[in-house]
C-alpha positions as CSV (number, residue, x, y, z in Angstrom):
1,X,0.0,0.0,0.0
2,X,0.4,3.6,-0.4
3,X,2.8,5.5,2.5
4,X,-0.8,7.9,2.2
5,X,-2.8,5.0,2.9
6,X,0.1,3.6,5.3
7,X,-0.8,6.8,7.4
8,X,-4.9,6.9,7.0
9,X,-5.2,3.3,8.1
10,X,-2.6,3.4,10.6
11,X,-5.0,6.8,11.8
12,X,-7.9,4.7,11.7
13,X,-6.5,1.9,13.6
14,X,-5.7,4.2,16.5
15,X,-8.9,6.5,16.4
16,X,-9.9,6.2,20.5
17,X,-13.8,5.4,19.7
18,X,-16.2,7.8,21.7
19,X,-19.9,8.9,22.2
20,X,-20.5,12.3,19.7
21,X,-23.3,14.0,21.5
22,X,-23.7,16.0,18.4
23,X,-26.1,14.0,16.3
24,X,-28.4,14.1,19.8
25,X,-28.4,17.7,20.5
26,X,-29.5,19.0,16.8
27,X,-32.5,16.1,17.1
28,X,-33.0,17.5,20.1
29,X,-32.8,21.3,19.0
30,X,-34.6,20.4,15.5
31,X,-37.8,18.8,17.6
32,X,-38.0,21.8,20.1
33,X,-37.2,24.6,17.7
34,X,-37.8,23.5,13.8
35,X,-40.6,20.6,14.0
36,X,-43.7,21.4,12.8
37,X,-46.7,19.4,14.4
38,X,-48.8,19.9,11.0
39,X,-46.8,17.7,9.0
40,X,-47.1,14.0,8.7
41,X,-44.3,11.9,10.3
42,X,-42.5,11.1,7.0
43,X,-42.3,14.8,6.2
44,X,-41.3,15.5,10.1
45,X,-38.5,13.1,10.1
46,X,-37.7,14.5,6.3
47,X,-37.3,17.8,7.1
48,X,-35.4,16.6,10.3
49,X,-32.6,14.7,8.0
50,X,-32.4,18.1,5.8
51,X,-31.6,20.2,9.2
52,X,-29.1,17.1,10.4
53,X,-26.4,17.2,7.4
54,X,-27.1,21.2,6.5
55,X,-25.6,21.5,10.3
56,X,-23.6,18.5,11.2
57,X,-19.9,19.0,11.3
58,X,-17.5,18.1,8.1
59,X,-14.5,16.1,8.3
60,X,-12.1,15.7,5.6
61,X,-9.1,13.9,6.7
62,X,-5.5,15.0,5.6
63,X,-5.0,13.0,2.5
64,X,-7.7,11.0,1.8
65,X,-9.7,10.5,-1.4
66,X,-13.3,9.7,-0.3
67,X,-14.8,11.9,1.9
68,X,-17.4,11.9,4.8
69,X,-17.9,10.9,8.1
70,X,-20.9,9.8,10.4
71,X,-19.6,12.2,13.4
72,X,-17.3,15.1,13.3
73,X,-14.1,12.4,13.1
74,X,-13.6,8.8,12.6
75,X,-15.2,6.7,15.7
76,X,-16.9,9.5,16.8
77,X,-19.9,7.3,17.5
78,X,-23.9,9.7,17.1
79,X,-26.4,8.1,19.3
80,X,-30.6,7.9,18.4
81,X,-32.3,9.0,21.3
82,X,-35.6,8.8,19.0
83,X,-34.9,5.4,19.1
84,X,-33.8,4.5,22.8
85,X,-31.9,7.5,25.3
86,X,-28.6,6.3,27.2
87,X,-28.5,7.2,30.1
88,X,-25.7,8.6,32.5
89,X,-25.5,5.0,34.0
90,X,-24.9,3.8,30.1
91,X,-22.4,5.9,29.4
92,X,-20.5,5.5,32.5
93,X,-20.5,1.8,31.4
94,X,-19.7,2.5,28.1
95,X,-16.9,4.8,29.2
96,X,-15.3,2.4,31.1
97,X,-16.4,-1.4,29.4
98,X,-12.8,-3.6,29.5
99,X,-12.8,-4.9,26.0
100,X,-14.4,-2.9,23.7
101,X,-15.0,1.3,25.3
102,X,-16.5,4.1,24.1
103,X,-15.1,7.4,26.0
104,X,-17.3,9.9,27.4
105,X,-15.8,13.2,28.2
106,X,-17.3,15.5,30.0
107,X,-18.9,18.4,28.0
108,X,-20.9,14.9,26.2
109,X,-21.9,13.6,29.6
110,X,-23.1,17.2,30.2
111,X,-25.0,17.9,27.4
112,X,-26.4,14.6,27.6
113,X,-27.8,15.1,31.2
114,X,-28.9,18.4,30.6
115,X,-30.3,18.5,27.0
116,X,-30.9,15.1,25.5
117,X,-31.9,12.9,28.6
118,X,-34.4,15.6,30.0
119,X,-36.1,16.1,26.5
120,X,-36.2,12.5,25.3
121,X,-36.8,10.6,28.3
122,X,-40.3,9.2,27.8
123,X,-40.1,10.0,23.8
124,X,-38.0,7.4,22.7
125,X,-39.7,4.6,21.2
126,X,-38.0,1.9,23.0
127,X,-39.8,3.5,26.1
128,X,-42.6,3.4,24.1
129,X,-42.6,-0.1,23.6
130,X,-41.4,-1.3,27.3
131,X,-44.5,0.3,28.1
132,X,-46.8,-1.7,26.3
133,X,-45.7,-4.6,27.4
134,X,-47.7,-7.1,29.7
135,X,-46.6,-6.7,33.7
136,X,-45.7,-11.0,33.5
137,X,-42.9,-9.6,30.3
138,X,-41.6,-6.7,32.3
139,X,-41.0,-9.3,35.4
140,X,-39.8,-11.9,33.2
141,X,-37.5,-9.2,31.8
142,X,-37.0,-7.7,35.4
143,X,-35.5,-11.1,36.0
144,X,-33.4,-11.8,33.3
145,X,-34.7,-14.3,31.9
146,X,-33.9,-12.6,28.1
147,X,-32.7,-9.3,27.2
148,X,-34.1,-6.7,24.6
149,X,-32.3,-6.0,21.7
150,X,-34.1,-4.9,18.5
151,X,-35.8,-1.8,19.8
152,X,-32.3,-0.4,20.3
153,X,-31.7,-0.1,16.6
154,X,-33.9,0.5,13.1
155,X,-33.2,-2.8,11.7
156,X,-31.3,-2.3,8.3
157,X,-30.4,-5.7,6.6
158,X,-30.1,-4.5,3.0
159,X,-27.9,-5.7,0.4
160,X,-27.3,-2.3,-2.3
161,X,-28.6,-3.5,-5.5
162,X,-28.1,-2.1,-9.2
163,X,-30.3,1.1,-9.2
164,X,-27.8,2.5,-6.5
165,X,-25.1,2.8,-8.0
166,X,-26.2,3.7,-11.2
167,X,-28.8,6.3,-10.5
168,X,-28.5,10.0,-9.7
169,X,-30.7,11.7,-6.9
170,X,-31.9,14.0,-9.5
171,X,-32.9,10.9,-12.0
172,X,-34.6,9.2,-8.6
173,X,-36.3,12.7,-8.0
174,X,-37.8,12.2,-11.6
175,X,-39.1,9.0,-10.7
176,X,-40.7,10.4,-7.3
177,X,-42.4,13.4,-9.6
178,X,-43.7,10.5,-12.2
179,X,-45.2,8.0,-9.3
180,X,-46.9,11.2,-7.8
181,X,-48.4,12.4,-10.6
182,X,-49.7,8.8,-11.2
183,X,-51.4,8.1,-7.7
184,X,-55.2,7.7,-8.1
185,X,-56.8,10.9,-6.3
186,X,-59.4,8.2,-5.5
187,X,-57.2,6.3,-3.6
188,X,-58.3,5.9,0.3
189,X,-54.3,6.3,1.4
190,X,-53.8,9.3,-1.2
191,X,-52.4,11.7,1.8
192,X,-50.2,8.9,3.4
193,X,-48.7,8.0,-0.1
194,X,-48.4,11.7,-1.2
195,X,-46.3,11.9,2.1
196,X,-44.0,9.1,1.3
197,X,-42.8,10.5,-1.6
198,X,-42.8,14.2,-0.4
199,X,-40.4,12.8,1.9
200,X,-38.2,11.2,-0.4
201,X,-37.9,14.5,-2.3
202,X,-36.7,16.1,0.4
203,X,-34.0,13.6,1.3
204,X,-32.7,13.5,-1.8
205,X,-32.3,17.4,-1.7
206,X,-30.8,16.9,1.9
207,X,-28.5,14.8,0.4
208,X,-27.5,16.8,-2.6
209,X,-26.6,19.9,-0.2
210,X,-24.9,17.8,1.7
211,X,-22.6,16.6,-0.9
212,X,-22.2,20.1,-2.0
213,X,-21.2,21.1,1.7
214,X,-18.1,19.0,1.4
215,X,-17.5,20.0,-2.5
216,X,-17.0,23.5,-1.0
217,X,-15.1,22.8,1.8
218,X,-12.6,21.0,-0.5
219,X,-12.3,23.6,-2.5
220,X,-11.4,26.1,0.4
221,X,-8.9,23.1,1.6
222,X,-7.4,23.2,-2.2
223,X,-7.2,27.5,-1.9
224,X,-4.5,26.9,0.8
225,X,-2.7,23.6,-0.5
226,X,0.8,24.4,-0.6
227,X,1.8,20.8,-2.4
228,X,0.8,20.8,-6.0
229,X,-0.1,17.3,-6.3
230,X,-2.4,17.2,-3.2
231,X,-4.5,20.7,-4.7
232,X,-5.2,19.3,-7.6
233,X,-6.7,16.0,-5.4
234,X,-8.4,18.4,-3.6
235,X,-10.0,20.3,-6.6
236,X,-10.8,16.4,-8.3
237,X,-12.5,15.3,-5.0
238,X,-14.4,18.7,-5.1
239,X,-15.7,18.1,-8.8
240,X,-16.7,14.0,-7.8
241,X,-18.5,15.4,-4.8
242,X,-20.7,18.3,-7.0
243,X,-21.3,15.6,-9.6
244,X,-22.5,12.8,-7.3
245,X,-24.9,11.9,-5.4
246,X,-27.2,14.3,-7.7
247,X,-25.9,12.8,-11.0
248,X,-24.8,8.9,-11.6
249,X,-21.5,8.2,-11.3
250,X,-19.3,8.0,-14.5
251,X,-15.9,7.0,-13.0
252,X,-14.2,4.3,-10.4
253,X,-13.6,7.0,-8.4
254,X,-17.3,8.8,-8.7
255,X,-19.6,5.6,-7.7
256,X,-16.8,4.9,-4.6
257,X,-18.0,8.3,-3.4
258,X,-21.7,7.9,-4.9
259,X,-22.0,4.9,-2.9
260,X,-20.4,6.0,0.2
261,X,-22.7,9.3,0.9
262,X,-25.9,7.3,0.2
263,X,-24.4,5.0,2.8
264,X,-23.7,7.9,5.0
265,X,-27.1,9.2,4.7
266,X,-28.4,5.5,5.6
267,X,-26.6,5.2,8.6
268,X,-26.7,9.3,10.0
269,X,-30.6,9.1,9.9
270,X,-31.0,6.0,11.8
271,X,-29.1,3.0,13.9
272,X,-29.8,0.5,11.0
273,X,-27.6,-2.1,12.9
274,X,-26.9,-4.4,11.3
275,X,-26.0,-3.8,8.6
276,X,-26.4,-1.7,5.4
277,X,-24.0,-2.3,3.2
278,X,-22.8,-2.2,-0.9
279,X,-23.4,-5.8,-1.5
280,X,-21.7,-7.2,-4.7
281,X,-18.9,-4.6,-4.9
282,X,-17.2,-6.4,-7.9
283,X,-20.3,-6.4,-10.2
284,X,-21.0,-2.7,-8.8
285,X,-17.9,-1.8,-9.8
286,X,-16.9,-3.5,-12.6
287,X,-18.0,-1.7,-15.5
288,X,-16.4,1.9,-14.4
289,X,-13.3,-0.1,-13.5
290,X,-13.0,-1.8,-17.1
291,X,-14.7,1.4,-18.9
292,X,-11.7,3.6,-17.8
293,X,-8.6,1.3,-17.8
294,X,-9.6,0.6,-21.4
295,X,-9.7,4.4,-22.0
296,X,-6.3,5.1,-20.3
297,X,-8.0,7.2,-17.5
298,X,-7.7,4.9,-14.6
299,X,-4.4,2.0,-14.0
300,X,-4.7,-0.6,-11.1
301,X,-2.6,0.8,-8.8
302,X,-4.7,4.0,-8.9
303,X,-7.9,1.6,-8.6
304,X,-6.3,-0.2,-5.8
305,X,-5.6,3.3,-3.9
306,X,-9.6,4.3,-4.1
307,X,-10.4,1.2,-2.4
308,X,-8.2,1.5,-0.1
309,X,-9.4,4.8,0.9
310,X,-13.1,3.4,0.9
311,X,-12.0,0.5,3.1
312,X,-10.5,2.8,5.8
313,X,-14.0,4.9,5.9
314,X,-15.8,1.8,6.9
315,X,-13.2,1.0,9.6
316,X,-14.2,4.6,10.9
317,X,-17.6,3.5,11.7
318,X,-17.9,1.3,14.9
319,X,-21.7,0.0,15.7
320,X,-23.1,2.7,17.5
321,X,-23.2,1.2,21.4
322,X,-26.3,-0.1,23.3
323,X,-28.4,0.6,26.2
324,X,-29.3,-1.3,29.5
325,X,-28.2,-4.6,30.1
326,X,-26.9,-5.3,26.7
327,X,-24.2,-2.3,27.0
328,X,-23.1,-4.2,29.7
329,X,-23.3,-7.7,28.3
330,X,-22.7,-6.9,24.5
331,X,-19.2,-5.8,23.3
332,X,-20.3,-5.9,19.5
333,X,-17.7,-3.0,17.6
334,X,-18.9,-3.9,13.8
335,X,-21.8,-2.6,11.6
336,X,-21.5,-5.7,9.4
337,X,-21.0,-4.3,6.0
338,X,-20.5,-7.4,4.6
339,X,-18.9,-7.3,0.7
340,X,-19.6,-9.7,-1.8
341,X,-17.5,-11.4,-4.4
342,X,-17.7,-13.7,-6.7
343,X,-21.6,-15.9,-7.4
344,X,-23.1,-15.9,-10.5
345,X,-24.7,-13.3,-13.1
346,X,-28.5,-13.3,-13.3
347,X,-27.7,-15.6,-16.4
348,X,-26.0,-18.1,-14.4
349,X,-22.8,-18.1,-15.6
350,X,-19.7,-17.3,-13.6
351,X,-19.3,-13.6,-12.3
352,X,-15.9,-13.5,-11.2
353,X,-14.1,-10.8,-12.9
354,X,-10.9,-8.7,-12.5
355,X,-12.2,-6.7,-10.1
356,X,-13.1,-9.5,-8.2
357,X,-9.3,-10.6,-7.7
358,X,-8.3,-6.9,-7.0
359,X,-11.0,-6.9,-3.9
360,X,-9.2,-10.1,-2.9
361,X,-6.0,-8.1,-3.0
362,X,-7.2,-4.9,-0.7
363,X,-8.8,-7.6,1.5
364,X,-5.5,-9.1,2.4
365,X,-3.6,-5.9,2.1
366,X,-6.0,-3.9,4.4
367,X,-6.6,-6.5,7.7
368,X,-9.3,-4.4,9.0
369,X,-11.4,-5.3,11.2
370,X,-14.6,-3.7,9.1
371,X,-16.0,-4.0,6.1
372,X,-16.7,-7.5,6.6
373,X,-16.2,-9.8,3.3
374,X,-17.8,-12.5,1.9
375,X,-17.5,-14.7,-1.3
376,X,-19.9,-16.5,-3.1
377,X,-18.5,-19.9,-4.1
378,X,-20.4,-21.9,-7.0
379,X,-19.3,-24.8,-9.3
380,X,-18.7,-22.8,-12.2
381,X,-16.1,-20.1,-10.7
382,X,-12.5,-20.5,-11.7
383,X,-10.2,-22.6,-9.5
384,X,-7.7,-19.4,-9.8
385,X,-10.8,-17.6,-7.3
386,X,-11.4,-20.3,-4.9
387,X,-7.1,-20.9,-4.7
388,X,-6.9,-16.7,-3.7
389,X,-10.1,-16.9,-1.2
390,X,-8.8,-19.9,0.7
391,X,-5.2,-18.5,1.1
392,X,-6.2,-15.6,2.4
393,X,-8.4,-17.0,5.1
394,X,-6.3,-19.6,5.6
395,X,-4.0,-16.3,7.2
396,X,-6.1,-16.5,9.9
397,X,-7.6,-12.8,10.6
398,X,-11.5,-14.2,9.6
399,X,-11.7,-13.0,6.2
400,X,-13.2,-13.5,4.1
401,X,-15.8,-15.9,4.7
402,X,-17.1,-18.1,2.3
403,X,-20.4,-18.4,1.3
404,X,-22.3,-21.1,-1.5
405,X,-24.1,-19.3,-4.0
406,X,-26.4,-22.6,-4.8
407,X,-27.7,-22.2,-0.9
408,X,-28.1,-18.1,-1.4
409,X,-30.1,-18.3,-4.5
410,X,-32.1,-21.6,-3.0
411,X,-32.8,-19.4,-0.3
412,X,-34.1,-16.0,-1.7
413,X,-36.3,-18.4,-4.0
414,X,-38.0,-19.4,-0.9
415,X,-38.3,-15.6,-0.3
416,X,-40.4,-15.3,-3.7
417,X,-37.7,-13.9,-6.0
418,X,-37.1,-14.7,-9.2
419,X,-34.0,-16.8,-10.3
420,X,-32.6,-13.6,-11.8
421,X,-33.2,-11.6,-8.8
422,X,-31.8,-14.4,-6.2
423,X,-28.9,-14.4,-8.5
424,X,-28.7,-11.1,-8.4
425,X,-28.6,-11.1,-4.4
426,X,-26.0,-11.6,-2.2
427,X,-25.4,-12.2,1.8
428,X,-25.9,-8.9,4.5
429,X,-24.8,-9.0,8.3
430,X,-23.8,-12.3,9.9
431,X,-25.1,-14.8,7.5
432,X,-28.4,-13.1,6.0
433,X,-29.8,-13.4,2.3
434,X,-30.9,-10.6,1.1
């Protein structure tokens, strides 16, 4: 690798992971101050995500190529108080878990206690639900007898599939205009559909502004770049990020950074542990990667030095921590983004392609804990494949782990899909089809 990559992963690696109060305060400030009560939830929770990355801090690392972080620097873990509030007793745990910590410093542990405890407590919707349940499940639960665990989080298993990384938010916006104007003003749910898409609008414009936030912070970064090769980065990276989300990527480097801001705005507006994540990177990627090295514009080294970058902004991103007695018991750090390689096209022929072997290659060179990989092994991939999977688990540090495609695609069959679409699909999480 890369002395610059040497340095960013080496960064990452000893990042100190801690609670960012940040992400709870402008909830907090958005739903005291900016909410209106007229508007249906979608459009409240909308108009919420708009406010969140039009204020949230920027971080652009020295010398890296894709941009963006969840909090305002890598491991700076947001928490969802919507969702379920820690409180002081959580973070003191959190703070001071043996294994696997999240520091709390003092101006968080303030402004938790006296803004986003006092204004959430009773809100959230993990209180919500405790409440509903029947006094013989609270006891039960009193008693340990099982511990909560998926009203901490907005469940997210998703596997990215082939409209997102080849659609702009401009082209989706398009769609959203088309399916309005063809709802049936007769239909009973009219306002709640009508809604929905409103909403969808306004993320996309959220996320637009928010890519253009860091386009013009890059270009200020480039105004004072002393080192020639690094200001022209600068001014490149500025150009990718006012070209995508909005537009669909037309370069290696473009859909890197298309996919990572969607994935951003995924995992800023809710917990969606575990795990959203880009799926079947190779096939993603594979027709920029051969478009441009065919062209001249893009070598494998240069490739290889993208990914790398990419890989090091998922290793940024622990799980955000839990509440209760599974902060205590559950010293879970990834989000699961579990990458794909390998399986078959939705033809069923064999879908390992150079990319494929490249991934292998950042894999082994990276040893990061996150993103997670996977392959998909089937009958008619090339021995040269399975060979370069096997000897790099056979190192020893987990990855990647090997999957059978036949079992995948049996399984999303059973799920309804169609034999394209399960061959399309892939594995998300621990050992999910999806």
């Amino acid at each position: 690798m890369t002395p610059r990559i040497q340095t960013l992963r080496a960064q990452s690696l000893n990042a100190v992971n801690r609670i960012s109060s940040e992400r709870g305060l402008l909830l907090t400030e958005f739903y005291k101050h900016h909410v209106d009560a007229n508007d249906p939830v979608p459009i409240q929770r909308a108009k919420w995500f708009q406010f969140l990355l039009a204020n949230k801090a920027l971080c652009i690392n020295d010398g890296e190529l894709i941009v963006g972080e969840r909090g305002p620097a890598p491991k700076a873990t947001p928490t969802y108080p919507e969702i379920n509030v820690h409180s002081l007793k959580d973070l003191d745990i959190l703070n001071s878990r043996e294994k696997v910590w999240f520091r709390v410093d003092e101006q968080t542990r303030s402004d938790f206690e006296h803004v986003i405890i006092p204004f959430w407590k009773g809100r959230s919707n993990r209180e919500r639900v405790m409440a509903s349940m029947t006094p013989a499940w609270l006891d039960a639960y009193d008693a340990g007898i099982f511990t909560e665990f998926q009203e901490q989080r907005a469940p997210g298993h998703t596997v990215a599939g082939y409209k997102l990384f080849r659609k702009g938010l401009l082209e989706i916006q398009a769609d959203i205009r088309a399916s309005k104007a063809g709802l049936d003003p007769k239909d009973p749910d009219l306002a709640a559909k009508t809604a929905e898409l409103d909403a969808m609008f306004i993320v996309a414009d959220a996320m637009m502004h928010y890519a253009n936030r860091h386009a013009d912070k890059l270009d200020e970064l480039a105004e004072t770049e002393t080192d020639a090769k690094r200001k022209a980065e600068l001014k490149q990276m500025a150009a990718v990020c006012r070209r995508v989300p909005a537009h669909a990527p037309g370069s290696f480097h473009e859909v890197l950074q298309h996919y990572w801001f969607i994935h951003l705005g995924v995992v800023t507006e809710l917990n969606p542990w575990d795990s959203f994540n880009p799926g079947r990177l190779d096939q993603h990627l594979f027709p920029f990667y051969k478009a441009e090295t065919e062209a001249g514009t893009l070598n494998k080294d240069e490739a290889t030095e993208l990914l790398h970058s990419f890989w090091i902004k998922f290793n940024n991103h622990p799980s955000p921590p839990k509440v209760g007695v599974t902060a205590q018991e559950s010293n879970t750090y990834t989000d699961f983004c579990l990458i794909n390689l390998g399986g078959l096209t939705e033809n069923g022929e064999d879908a390992v392609n150079e990319v494929s072997f490249l991934l292998l290659d950042v894999i082994e060179e990276m040893r990061l804990l996150q993103p997670s990989s996977m392959v998909q092994l089937s009958h008619k991939n090339p021995d040269a494949f399975i060979d370069r999977a096997v000897k790099i688990t056979k190192t020893g540090f987990g990855q990647p782990s090997i999957f059978n495609t036949d079992a995948i695609i049996q399984e999303l069959l059973n799920q309804g899909k169609s034999l394209e679409d399960a061959r399309n699909g892939g594995c998300s999480g621990c050992v999910e089809a999806g």
